[in-house]
DSSP file (Angstrom, degrees, kcal/mol; ACC not computed):
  #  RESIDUE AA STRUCTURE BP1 BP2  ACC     N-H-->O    O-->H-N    N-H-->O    O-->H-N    TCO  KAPPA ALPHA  PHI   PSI    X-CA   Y-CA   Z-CA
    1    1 A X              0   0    0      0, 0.0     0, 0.0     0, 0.0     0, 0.0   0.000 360.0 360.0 360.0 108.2   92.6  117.6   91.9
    2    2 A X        -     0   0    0      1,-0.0     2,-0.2     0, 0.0     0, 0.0  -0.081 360.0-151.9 -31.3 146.6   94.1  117.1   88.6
    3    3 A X        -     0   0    0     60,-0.0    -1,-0.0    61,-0.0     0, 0.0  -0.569  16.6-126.5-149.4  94.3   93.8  113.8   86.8
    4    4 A X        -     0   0    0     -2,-0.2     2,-0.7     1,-0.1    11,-0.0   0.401   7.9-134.9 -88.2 146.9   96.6  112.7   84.4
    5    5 A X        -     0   0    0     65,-0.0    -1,-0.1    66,-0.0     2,-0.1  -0.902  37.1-174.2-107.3  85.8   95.7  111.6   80.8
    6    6 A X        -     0   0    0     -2,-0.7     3,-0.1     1,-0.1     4,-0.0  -0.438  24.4-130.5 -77.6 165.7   98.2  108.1   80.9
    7    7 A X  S    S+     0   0    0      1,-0.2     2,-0.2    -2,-0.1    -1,-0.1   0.680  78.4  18.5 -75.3 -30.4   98.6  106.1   77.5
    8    8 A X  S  > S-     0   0    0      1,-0.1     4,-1.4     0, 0.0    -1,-0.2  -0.942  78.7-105.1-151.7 163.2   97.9  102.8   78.8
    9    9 A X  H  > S+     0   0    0      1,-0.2     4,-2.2     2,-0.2     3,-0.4   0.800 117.0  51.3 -39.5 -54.0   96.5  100.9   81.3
   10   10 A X  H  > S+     0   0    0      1,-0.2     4,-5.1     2,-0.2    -1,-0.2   0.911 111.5  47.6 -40.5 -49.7  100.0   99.9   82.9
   11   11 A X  H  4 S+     0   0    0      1,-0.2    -1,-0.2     2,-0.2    -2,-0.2   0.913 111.8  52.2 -70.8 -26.4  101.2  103.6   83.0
   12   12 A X  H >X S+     0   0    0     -4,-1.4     4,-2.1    -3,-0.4     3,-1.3   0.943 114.3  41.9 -67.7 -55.9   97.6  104.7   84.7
   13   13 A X  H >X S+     0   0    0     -4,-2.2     4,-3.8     1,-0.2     3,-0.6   0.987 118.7  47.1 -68.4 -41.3   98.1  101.8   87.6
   14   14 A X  H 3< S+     0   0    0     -4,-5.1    -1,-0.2     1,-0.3    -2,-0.2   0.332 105.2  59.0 -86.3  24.0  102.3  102.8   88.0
   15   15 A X  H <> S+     0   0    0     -3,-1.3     4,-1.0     3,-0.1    -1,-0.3   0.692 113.8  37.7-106.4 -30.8  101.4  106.6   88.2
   16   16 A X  H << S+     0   0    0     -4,-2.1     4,-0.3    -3,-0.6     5,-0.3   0.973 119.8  48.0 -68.2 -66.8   99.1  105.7   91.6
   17   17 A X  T  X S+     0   0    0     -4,-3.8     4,-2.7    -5,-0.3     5,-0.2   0.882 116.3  37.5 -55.0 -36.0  101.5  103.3   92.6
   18   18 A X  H  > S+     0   0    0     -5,-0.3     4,-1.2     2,-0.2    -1,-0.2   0.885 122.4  50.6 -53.9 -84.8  104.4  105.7   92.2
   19   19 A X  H >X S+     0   0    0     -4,-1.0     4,-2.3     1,-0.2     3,-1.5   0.547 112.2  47.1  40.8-109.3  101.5  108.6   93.7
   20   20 A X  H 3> S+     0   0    0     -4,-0.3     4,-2.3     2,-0.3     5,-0.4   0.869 109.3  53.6 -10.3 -88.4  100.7  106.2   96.7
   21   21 A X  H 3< S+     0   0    0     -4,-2.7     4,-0.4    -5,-0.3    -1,-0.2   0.737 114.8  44.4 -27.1 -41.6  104.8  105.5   97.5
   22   22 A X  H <X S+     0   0    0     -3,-1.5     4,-0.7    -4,-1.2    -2,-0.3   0.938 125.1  23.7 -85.7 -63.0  105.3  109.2   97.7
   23   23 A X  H  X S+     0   0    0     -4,-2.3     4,-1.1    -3,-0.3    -3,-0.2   0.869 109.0  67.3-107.9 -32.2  102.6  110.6   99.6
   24   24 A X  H >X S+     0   0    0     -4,-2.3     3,-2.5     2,-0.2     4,-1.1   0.958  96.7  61.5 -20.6 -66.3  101.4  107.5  101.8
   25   25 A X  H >> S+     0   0    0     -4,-0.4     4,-1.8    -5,-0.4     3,-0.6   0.805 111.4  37.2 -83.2 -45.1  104.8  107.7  103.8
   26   26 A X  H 3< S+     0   0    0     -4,-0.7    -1,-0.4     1,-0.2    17,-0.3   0.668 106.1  58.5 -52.9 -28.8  104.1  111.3  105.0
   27   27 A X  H << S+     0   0    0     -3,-2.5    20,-0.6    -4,-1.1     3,-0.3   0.586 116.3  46.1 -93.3  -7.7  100.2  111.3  105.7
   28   28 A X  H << S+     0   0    0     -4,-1.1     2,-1.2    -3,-0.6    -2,-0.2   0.888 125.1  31.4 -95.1 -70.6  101.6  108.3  108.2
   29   29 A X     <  +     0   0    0     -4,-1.8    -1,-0.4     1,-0.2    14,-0.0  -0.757  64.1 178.5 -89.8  85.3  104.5  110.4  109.5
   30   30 A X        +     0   0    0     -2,-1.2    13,-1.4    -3,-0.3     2,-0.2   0.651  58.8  86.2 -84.3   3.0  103.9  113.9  109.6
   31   31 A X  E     +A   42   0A   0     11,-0.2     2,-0.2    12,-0.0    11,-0.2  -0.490  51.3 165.3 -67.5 148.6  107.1  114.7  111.0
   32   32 A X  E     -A   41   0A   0      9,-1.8     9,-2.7    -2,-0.2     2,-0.2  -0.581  28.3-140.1-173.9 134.8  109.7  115.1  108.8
   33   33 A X  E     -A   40   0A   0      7,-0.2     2,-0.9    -2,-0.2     7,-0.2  -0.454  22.3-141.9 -75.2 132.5  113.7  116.8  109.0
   34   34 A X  E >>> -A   39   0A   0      5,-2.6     3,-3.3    -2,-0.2     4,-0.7  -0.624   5.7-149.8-100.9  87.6  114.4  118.6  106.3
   35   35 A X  G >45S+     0   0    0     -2,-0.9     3,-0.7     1,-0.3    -1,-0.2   0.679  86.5  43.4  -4.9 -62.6  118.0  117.9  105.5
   36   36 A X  G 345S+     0   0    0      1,-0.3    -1,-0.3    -3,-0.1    -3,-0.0   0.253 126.0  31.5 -97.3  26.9  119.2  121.3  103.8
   37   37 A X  G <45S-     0   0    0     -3,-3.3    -1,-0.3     2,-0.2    -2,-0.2   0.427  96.8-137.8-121.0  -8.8  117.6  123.6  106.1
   38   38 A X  T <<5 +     0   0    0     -3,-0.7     2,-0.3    -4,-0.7    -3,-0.1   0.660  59.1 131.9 -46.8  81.6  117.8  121.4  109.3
   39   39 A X  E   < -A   34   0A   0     -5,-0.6    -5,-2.6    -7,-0.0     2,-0.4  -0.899  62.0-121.5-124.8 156.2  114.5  122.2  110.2
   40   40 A X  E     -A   33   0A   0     -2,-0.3     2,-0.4    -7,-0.2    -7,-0.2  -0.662  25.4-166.1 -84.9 119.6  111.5  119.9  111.3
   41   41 A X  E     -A   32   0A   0     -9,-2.7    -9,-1.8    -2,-0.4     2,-0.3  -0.945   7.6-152.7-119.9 146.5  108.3  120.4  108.8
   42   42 A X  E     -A   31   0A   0     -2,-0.4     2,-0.4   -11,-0.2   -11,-0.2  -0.939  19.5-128.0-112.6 137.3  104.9  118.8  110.4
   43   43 A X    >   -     0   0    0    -13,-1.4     3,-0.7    -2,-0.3   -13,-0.1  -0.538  12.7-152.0 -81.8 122.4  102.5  117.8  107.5
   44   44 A X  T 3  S+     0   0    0     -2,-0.4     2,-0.4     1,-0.2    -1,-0.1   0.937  80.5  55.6 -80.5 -32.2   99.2  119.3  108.1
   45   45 A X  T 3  S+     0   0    0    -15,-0.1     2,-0.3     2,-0.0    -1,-0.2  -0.294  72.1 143.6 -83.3  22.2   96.7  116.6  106.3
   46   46 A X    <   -     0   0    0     -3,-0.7   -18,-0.1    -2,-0.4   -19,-0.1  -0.742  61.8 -79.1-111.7 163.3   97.6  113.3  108.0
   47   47 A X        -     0   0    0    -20,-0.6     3,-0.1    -2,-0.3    -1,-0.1  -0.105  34.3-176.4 -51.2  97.1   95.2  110.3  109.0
   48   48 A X  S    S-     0   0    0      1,-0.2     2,-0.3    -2,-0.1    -1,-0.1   0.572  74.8 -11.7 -39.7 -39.7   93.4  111.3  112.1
   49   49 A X    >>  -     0   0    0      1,-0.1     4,-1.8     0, 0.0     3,-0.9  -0.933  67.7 -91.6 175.1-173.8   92.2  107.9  111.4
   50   50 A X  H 3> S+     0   0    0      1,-0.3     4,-2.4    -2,-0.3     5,-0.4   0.835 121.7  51.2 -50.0 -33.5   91.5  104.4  109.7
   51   51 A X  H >> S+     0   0    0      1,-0.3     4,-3.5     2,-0.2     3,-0.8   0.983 112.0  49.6 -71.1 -42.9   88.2  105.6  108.4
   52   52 A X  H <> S+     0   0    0     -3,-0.9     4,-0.9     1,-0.2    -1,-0.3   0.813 111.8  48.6 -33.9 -37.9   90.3  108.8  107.0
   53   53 A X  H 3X S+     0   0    0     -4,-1.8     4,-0.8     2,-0.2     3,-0.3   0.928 108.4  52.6 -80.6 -34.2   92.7  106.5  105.5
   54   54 A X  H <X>S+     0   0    0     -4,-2.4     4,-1.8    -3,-0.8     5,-0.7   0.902 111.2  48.2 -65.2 -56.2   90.1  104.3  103.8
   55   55 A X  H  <5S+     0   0    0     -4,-3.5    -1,-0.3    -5,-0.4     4,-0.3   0.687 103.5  57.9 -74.0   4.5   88.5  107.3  102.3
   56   56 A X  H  X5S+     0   0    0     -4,-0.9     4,-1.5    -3,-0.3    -1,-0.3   0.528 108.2  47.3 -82.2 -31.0   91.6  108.5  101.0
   57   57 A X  H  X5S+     0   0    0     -4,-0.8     4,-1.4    -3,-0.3     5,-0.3   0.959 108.3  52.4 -83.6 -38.9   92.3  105.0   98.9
   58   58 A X  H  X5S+     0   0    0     -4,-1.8     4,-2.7     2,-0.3     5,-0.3   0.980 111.5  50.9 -73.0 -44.0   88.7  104.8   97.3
   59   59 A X  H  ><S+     0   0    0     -5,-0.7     4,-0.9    -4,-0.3    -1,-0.2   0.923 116.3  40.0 -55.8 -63.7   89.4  108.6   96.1
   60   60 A X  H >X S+     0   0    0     -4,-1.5     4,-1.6     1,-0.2     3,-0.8   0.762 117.2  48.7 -52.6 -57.4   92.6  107.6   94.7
   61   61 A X  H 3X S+     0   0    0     -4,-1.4     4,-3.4     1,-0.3     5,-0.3   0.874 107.3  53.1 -90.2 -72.3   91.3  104.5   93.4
   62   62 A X  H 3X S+     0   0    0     -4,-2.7     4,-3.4    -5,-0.3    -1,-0.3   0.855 107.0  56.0 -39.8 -49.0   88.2  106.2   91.8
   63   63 A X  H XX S+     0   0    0     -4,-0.9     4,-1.9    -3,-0.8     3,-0.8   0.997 106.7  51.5 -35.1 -82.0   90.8  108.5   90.0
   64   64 A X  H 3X S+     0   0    0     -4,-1.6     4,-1.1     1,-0.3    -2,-0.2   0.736 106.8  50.1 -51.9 -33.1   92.3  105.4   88.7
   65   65 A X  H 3X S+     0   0    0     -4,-3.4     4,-2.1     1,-0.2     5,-0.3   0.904 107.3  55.0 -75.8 -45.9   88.9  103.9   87.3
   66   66 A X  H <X S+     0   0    0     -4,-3.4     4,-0.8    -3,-0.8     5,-0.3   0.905 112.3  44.8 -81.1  -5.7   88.1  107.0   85.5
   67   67 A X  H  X S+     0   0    0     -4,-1.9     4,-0.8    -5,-0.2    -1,-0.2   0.816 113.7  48.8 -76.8 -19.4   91.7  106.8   83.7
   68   68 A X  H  X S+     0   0    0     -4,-1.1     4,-3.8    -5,-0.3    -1,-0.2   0.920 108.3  49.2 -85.4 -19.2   91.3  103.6   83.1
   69   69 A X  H  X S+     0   0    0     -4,-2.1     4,-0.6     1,-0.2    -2,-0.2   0.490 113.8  49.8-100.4  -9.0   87.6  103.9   81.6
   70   70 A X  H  < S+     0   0    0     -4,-0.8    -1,-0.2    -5,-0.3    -2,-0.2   0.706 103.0  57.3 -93.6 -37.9   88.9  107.0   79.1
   71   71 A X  H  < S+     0   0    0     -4,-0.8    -2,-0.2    -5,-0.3    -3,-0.1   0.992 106.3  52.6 -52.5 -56.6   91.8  104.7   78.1
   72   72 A X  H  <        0   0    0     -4,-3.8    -3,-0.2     1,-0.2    -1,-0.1   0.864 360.0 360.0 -38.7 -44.5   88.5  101.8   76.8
   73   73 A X     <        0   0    0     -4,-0.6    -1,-0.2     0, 0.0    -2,-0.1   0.419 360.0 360.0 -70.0 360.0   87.0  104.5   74.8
């Protein structure tokens, strides 16, 4: 997993949140119509269950700690 070099704290927390917005809404719903083919795509990677979902925020989260702890330096 890549892990983005932001400029400041601010930009580090609104690239997860952005991050989060985007890929949360699928891993919920793994259906989804795809307008300009109108074809159904199933997301292969979504929450099987809470404990999945919990370990999916502390990774992201953890990401987010080491950007912020290269920003301190």
């Amino acid at each position: 997993m890549k892990i983005s070099k932001p400029k400041t704290i601010i930009e580090a927390i609104e690239e997860l949140e952005e991050f989060l917005d985007s890929d949360l809404y699928t891993k919920f719903r793994p259906q989804v119509k795809l307008p300009t083919k109108k074809k159904t795509w199933y997301r292969q990677d979504f929450f099987k269950s809470e404990k999945e979902f919990r370990e999916y925020l502390e990774t992201h989260f953890k990401i987010l700690k080491k950007q912020v702890k290269r920003l301190e330096k």
